[in-house]
Steps between C-alpha positions, in 0.01 A plus 500: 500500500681852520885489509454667872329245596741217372744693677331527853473065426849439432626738790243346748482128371905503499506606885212299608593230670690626740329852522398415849862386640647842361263673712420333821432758721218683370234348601450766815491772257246357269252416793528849645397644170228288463420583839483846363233419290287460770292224325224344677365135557292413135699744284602426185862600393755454175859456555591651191833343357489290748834322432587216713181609771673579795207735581239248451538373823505853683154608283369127583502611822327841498207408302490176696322153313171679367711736356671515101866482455625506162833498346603595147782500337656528136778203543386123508877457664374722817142340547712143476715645786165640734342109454837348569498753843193382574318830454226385248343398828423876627371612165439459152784494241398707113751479213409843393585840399440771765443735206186274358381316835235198481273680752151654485462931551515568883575169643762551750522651805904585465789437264869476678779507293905435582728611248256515216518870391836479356397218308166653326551616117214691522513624865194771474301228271571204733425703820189584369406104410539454922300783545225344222540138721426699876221677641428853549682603821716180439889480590801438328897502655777493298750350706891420548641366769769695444490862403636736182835549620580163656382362201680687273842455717441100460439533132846708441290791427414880607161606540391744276194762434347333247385119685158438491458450911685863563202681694483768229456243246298227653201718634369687168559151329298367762242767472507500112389127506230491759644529830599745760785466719436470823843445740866427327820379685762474360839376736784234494273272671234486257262723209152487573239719325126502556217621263141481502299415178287844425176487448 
């Protein structure tokens, strides 16, 4: 295992138990940007660092019970905190790497992802395993419930030019690994962009 990912375990398995309490009132924003997605009854869709699933239950519900919902995630601590939440029961948990998924060429109908671009080591590499994992014409959304700036205020931090989810940035890195950006919002509210796997 790569030192970044030991890293990404020991920050997320350290905060995991109470991951949920620190952020309470998110769950609005998650299931408005997986309304976004505008997934349909029978789809199949990857929560991609899925973390405790608290959009399991939101992407349960768009894709309905004949419908795929998987989550996957890096930290065992995390997955322990979705069963624990009861969220095993609106999809399937994975102990796996986003960057080498378990999944077959063109399964999936979507990928949604909160927080998880910040995380990749390989961002352009990684983005293009989701794109390997999803249809052509497929969606992804990288998501936040909270956007640049708010995020960066929490953190003690000032925004600068060079992070990843910066419009500038984010769409050629999108379009240099498969996808093409199709809206981007980024307020205090939330950060929500939308691609399309290309063809």
């Amino acid at each position: 295992m790569s030192d970044d990912h030991t890293h990404v375990q020991d920050f997320f398995g350290a905060r995991a138990a109470d991951w949920d309490s620190r952020f309470p009132d998110d769950g609005p924003a998650y299931a408005a940007a997986v309304a976004a997605l505008g997934l349909t009854e029978g789809d199949a869709v990857l929560d991609a660092g899925c973390g405790t699933g608290r959009a399991l239950p939101a992407l349960r519900s768009a894709v309905g019970t004949r419908g795929t919902v998987l989550g996957a995630d890096l930290t065992p601590a995390m997955l322990e905190a979705a069963v624990r939440a009861g969220r095993d029961a609106d999809g399937t948990l994975l102990l796996a790497d986003v960057a080498r998924l378990p999944l077959r060429d063109e399964s999936l109908d979507a990928v949604f992802a909160a927080g998880l671009i910040a995380h990749l080591p390989q961002p352009g590499a990684d983005l293009r395993e989701l794109a390997r994992v999803v249809r052509p014409d497929g969606l992804l959304a990288l998501f936040h419930p909270i956007g640049r700036r708010a995020l960066a205020a929490r953190q003690g931090r000032q925004v600068t030019d060079e992070d990843l989810r910066a419009e500038p940035n984010l769409r050629p890195l999108l379009e240099g690994s498969g996808w093409r950006m199709t809206s981007y919002v980024d307020e205090d509210s939330r950060f929500l962009a939308l691609a399309v796997r290309q063809g």
